[in-house]
C-alpha positions in Angstrom: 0.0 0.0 0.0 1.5 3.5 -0.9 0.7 6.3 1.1 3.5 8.4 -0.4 2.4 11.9 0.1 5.4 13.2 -2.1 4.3 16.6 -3.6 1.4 17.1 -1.7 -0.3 20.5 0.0 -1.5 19.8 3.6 -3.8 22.1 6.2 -3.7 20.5 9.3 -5.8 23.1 11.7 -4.9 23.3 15.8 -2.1 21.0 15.3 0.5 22.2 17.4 -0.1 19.9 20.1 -2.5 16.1 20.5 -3.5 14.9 17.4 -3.1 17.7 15.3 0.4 17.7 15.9 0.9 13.9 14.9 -1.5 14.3 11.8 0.9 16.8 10.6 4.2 15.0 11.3 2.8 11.9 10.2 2.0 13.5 6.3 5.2 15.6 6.5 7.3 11.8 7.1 5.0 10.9 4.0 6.8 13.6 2.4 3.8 16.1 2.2 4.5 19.8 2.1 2.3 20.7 5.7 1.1 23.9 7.0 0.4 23.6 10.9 -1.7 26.4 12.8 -2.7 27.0 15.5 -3.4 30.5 18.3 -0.2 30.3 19.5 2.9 31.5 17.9 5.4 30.0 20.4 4.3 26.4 20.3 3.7 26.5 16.7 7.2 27.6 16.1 8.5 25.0 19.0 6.4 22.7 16.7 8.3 23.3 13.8 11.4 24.0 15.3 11.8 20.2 16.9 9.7 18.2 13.7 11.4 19.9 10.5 14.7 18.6 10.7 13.1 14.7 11.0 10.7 14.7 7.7 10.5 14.5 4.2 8.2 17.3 3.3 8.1 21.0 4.3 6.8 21.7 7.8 5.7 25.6 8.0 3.2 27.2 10.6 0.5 30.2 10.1 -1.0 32.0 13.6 -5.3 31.2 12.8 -7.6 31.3 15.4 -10.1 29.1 13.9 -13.3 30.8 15.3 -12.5 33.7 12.9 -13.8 33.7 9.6 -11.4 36.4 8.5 -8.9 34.7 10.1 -9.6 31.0 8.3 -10.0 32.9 4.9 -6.1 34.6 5.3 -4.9 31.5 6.2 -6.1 29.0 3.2 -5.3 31.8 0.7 -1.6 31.9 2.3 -1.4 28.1 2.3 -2.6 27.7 -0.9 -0.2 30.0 -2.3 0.6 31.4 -5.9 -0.1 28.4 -7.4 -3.3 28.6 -5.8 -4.0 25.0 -5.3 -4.3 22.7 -2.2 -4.6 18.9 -1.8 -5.6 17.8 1.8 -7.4 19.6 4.6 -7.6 18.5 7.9 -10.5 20.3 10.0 -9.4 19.5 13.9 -10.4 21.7 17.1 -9.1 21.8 20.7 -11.9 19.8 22.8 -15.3 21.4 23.8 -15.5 22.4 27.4 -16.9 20.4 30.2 -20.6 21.4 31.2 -24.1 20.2 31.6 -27.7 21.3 30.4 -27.2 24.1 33.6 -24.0 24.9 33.6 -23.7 25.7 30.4 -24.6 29.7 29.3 -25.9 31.0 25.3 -22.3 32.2 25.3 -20.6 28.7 25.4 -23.0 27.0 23.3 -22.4 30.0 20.7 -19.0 29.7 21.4 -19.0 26.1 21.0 -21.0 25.8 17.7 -18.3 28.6 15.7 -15.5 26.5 17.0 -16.3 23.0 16.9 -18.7 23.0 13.7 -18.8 26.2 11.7 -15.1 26.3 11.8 -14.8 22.7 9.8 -17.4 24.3 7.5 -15.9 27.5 6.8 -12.3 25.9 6.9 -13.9 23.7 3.1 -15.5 26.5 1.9 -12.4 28.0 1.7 -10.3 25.6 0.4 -12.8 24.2 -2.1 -11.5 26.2 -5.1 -8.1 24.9 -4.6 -8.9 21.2 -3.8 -11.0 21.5 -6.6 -8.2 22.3 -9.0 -6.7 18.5 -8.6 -9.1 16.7 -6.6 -8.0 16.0 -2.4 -8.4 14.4 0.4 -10.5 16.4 3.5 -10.3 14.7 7.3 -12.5 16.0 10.2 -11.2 14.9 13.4 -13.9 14.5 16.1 -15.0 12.2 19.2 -16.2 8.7 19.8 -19.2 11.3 21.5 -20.7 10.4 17.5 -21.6 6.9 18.8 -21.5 7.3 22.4 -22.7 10.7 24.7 -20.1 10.8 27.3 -21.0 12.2 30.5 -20.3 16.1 31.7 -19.5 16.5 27.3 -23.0 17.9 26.6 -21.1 20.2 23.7 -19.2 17.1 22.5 -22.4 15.0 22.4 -23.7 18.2 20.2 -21.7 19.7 17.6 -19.6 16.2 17.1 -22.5 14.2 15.8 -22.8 17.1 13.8 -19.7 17.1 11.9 -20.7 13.5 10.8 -23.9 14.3 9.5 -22.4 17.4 8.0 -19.7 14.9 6.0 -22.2 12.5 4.9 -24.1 15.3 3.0 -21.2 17.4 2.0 -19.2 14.0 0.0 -22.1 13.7 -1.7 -22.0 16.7 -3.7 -17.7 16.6 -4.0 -17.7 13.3 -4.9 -18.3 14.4 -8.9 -14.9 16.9 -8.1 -13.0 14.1 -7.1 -12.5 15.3 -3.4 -12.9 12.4 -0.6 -14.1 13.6 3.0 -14.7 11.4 6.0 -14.3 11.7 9.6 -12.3 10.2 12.1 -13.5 9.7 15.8 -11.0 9.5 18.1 -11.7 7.4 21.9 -8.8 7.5 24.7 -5.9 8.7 22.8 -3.1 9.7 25.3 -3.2 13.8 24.5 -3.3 16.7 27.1 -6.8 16.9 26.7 -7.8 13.9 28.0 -5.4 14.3 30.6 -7.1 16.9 31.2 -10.5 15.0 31.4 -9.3 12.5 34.0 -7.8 15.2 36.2 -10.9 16.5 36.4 -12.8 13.7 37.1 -10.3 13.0 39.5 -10.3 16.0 41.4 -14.5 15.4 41.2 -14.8 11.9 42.7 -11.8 12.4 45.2 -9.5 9.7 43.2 -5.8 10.2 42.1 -5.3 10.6 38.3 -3.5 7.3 37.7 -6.6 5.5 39.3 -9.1 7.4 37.1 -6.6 6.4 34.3 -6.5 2.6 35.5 -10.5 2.3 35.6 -10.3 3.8 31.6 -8.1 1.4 30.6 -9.8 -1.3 32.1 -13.0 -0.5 29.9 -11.0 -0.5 26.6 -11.1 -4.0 25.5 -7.2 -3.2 23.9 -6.4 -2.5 27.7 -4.4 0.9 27.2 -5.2 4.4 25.8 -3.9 5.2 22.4 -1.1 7.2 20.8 -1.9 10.0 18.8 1.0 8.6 16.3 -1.4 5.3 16.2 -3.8 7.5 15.5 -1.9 9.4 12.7 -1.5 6.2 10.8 -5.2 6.2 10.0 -5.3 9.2 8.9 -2.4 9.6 6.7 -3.7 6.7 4.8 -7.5 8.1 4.6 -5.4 11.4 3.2 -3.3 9.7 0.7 -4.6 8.0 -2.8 -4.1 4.8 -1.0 -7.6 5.6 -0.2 -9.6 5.3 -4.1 -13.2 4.2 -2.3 -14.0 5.7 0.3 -15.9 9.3 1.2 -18.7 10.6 3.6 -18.2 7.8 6.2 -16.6 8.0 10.4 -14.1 5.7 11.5 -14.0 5.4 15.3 -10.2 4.7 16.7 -10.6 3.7 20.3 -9.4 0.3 21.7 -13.0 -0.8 20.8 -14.2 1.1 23.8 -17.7 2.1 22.4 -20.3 -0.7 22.3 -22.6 1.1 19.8 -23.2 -0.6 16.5 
């Protein structure tokens, strides 16, 4: 199977860090030419700084803040570039925040819905022209919360089932351009977010972190969280023209933690 990404253009959104970050080293090692971006200038530059000198392709960063529409449109006309053409887009987004029905305000849900769902959309729109040009390859990275609500994540349970139904609709009409788009739903995948996740719980039911962390792993039938390189893998091969078949479907990487059919 060849999953040579050799003269490819990647997007991968928030990806200095979790699985952003291994998306975008795994299609550079592929020998893709990757943009990473991301709020922060610092880690984005740490990003590049430690990862260029170990891949094939060109690792470079642009500052986006994904929840801006002016923002998203600089950055895909930058990335795309004189040549004014792009093959792969990855949407991704930090985690929603924690909260329940009433604990939740209008502000985070807002908040929530241009972050976690408008920004995949308006992310395409953008870069439709350009993937258009040569046909590509478009990932959305979201949460096994598409099969499964998981407790305390009522914005996860929301806007994640969201971007599935979303794809499912959208690869319908791109199919005819030659553009593949499917999702990937990632469970326990060792990142600071869900460390995160289990310090809070930890901190909520009185437990230490590595216990919290021990009961997790006990309910993944693989016995042990994931890597976000594991993760990566999948990823870089849904992206490459190793994939020729499939569009508009969700993959869920987790251990086989979810039950759901």
């Amino acid at each position: 199977m060849n999953v040579n990404l050799t003269g490819k253009k990647a997007l991968v959104a928030a990806s200095s860090q979790g699985i952003g970050k291994a998306i975008a080293i795994a299609l550079a090692k592929e020998g893709a030419d990757v943009t990473i971006s991301g709020r922060h200038v610092q880690t984005l530059e740490e990003t590049v700084k430690e990862w260029a000198p170990h891949v094939t392709g060109r690792l470079t960063y642009q500052v986006c803040d994904v929840s801006d529409a002016s923002q998203i449109k600089q950055l895909v006309q930058t990335v795309a570039g004189e040549d004014e053409h792009l093959d792969i887009l990855v949407n991704n987004t930090g985690g929603p925040k924690t909260g329940t029905l009433t604990t939740l305000t209008d502000s985070d849900w807002i908040e929530s819905f241009e972050l976690h769902l408008l920004s995949y959309i308006r992310l395409l729109k953008e870069a439709l022209p350009y993937l258009k040009k040569r046909g590509g390859r478009v990932l959305n990275i979201a949460s096994v919360s598409v099969k499964e609500p998981i407790p305390g994540l009522m914005l996860s349970n929301t806007f994640r089932p969201a971007i599935v139904g979303w794809t499912k609709t959208v690869a319908q009409e791109l199919a005819k351009d030659g553009i593949f788009i499917n999702t990937l739903a990632p469970g326990k995948i060792e990142t600071d977010r869900v460390k995160h996740l289990d310090s809070q719980r930890a901190k909520a039911e009185n437990q230490s972190v590595e216990d919290i962390k021990a009961q997790a792993e006990r309910e993944i039938p693989l016995g042990r969280y994931g890597q976000p390189e594991e993760f990566a893998t999948y990823a870089a091969f849904l992206l490459s023209e190793a994939n020729t078949y499939m569009t508009g479907q969700t993959l869920v990487i987790d251990g086989g933690l979810t039950k759901s059919l």
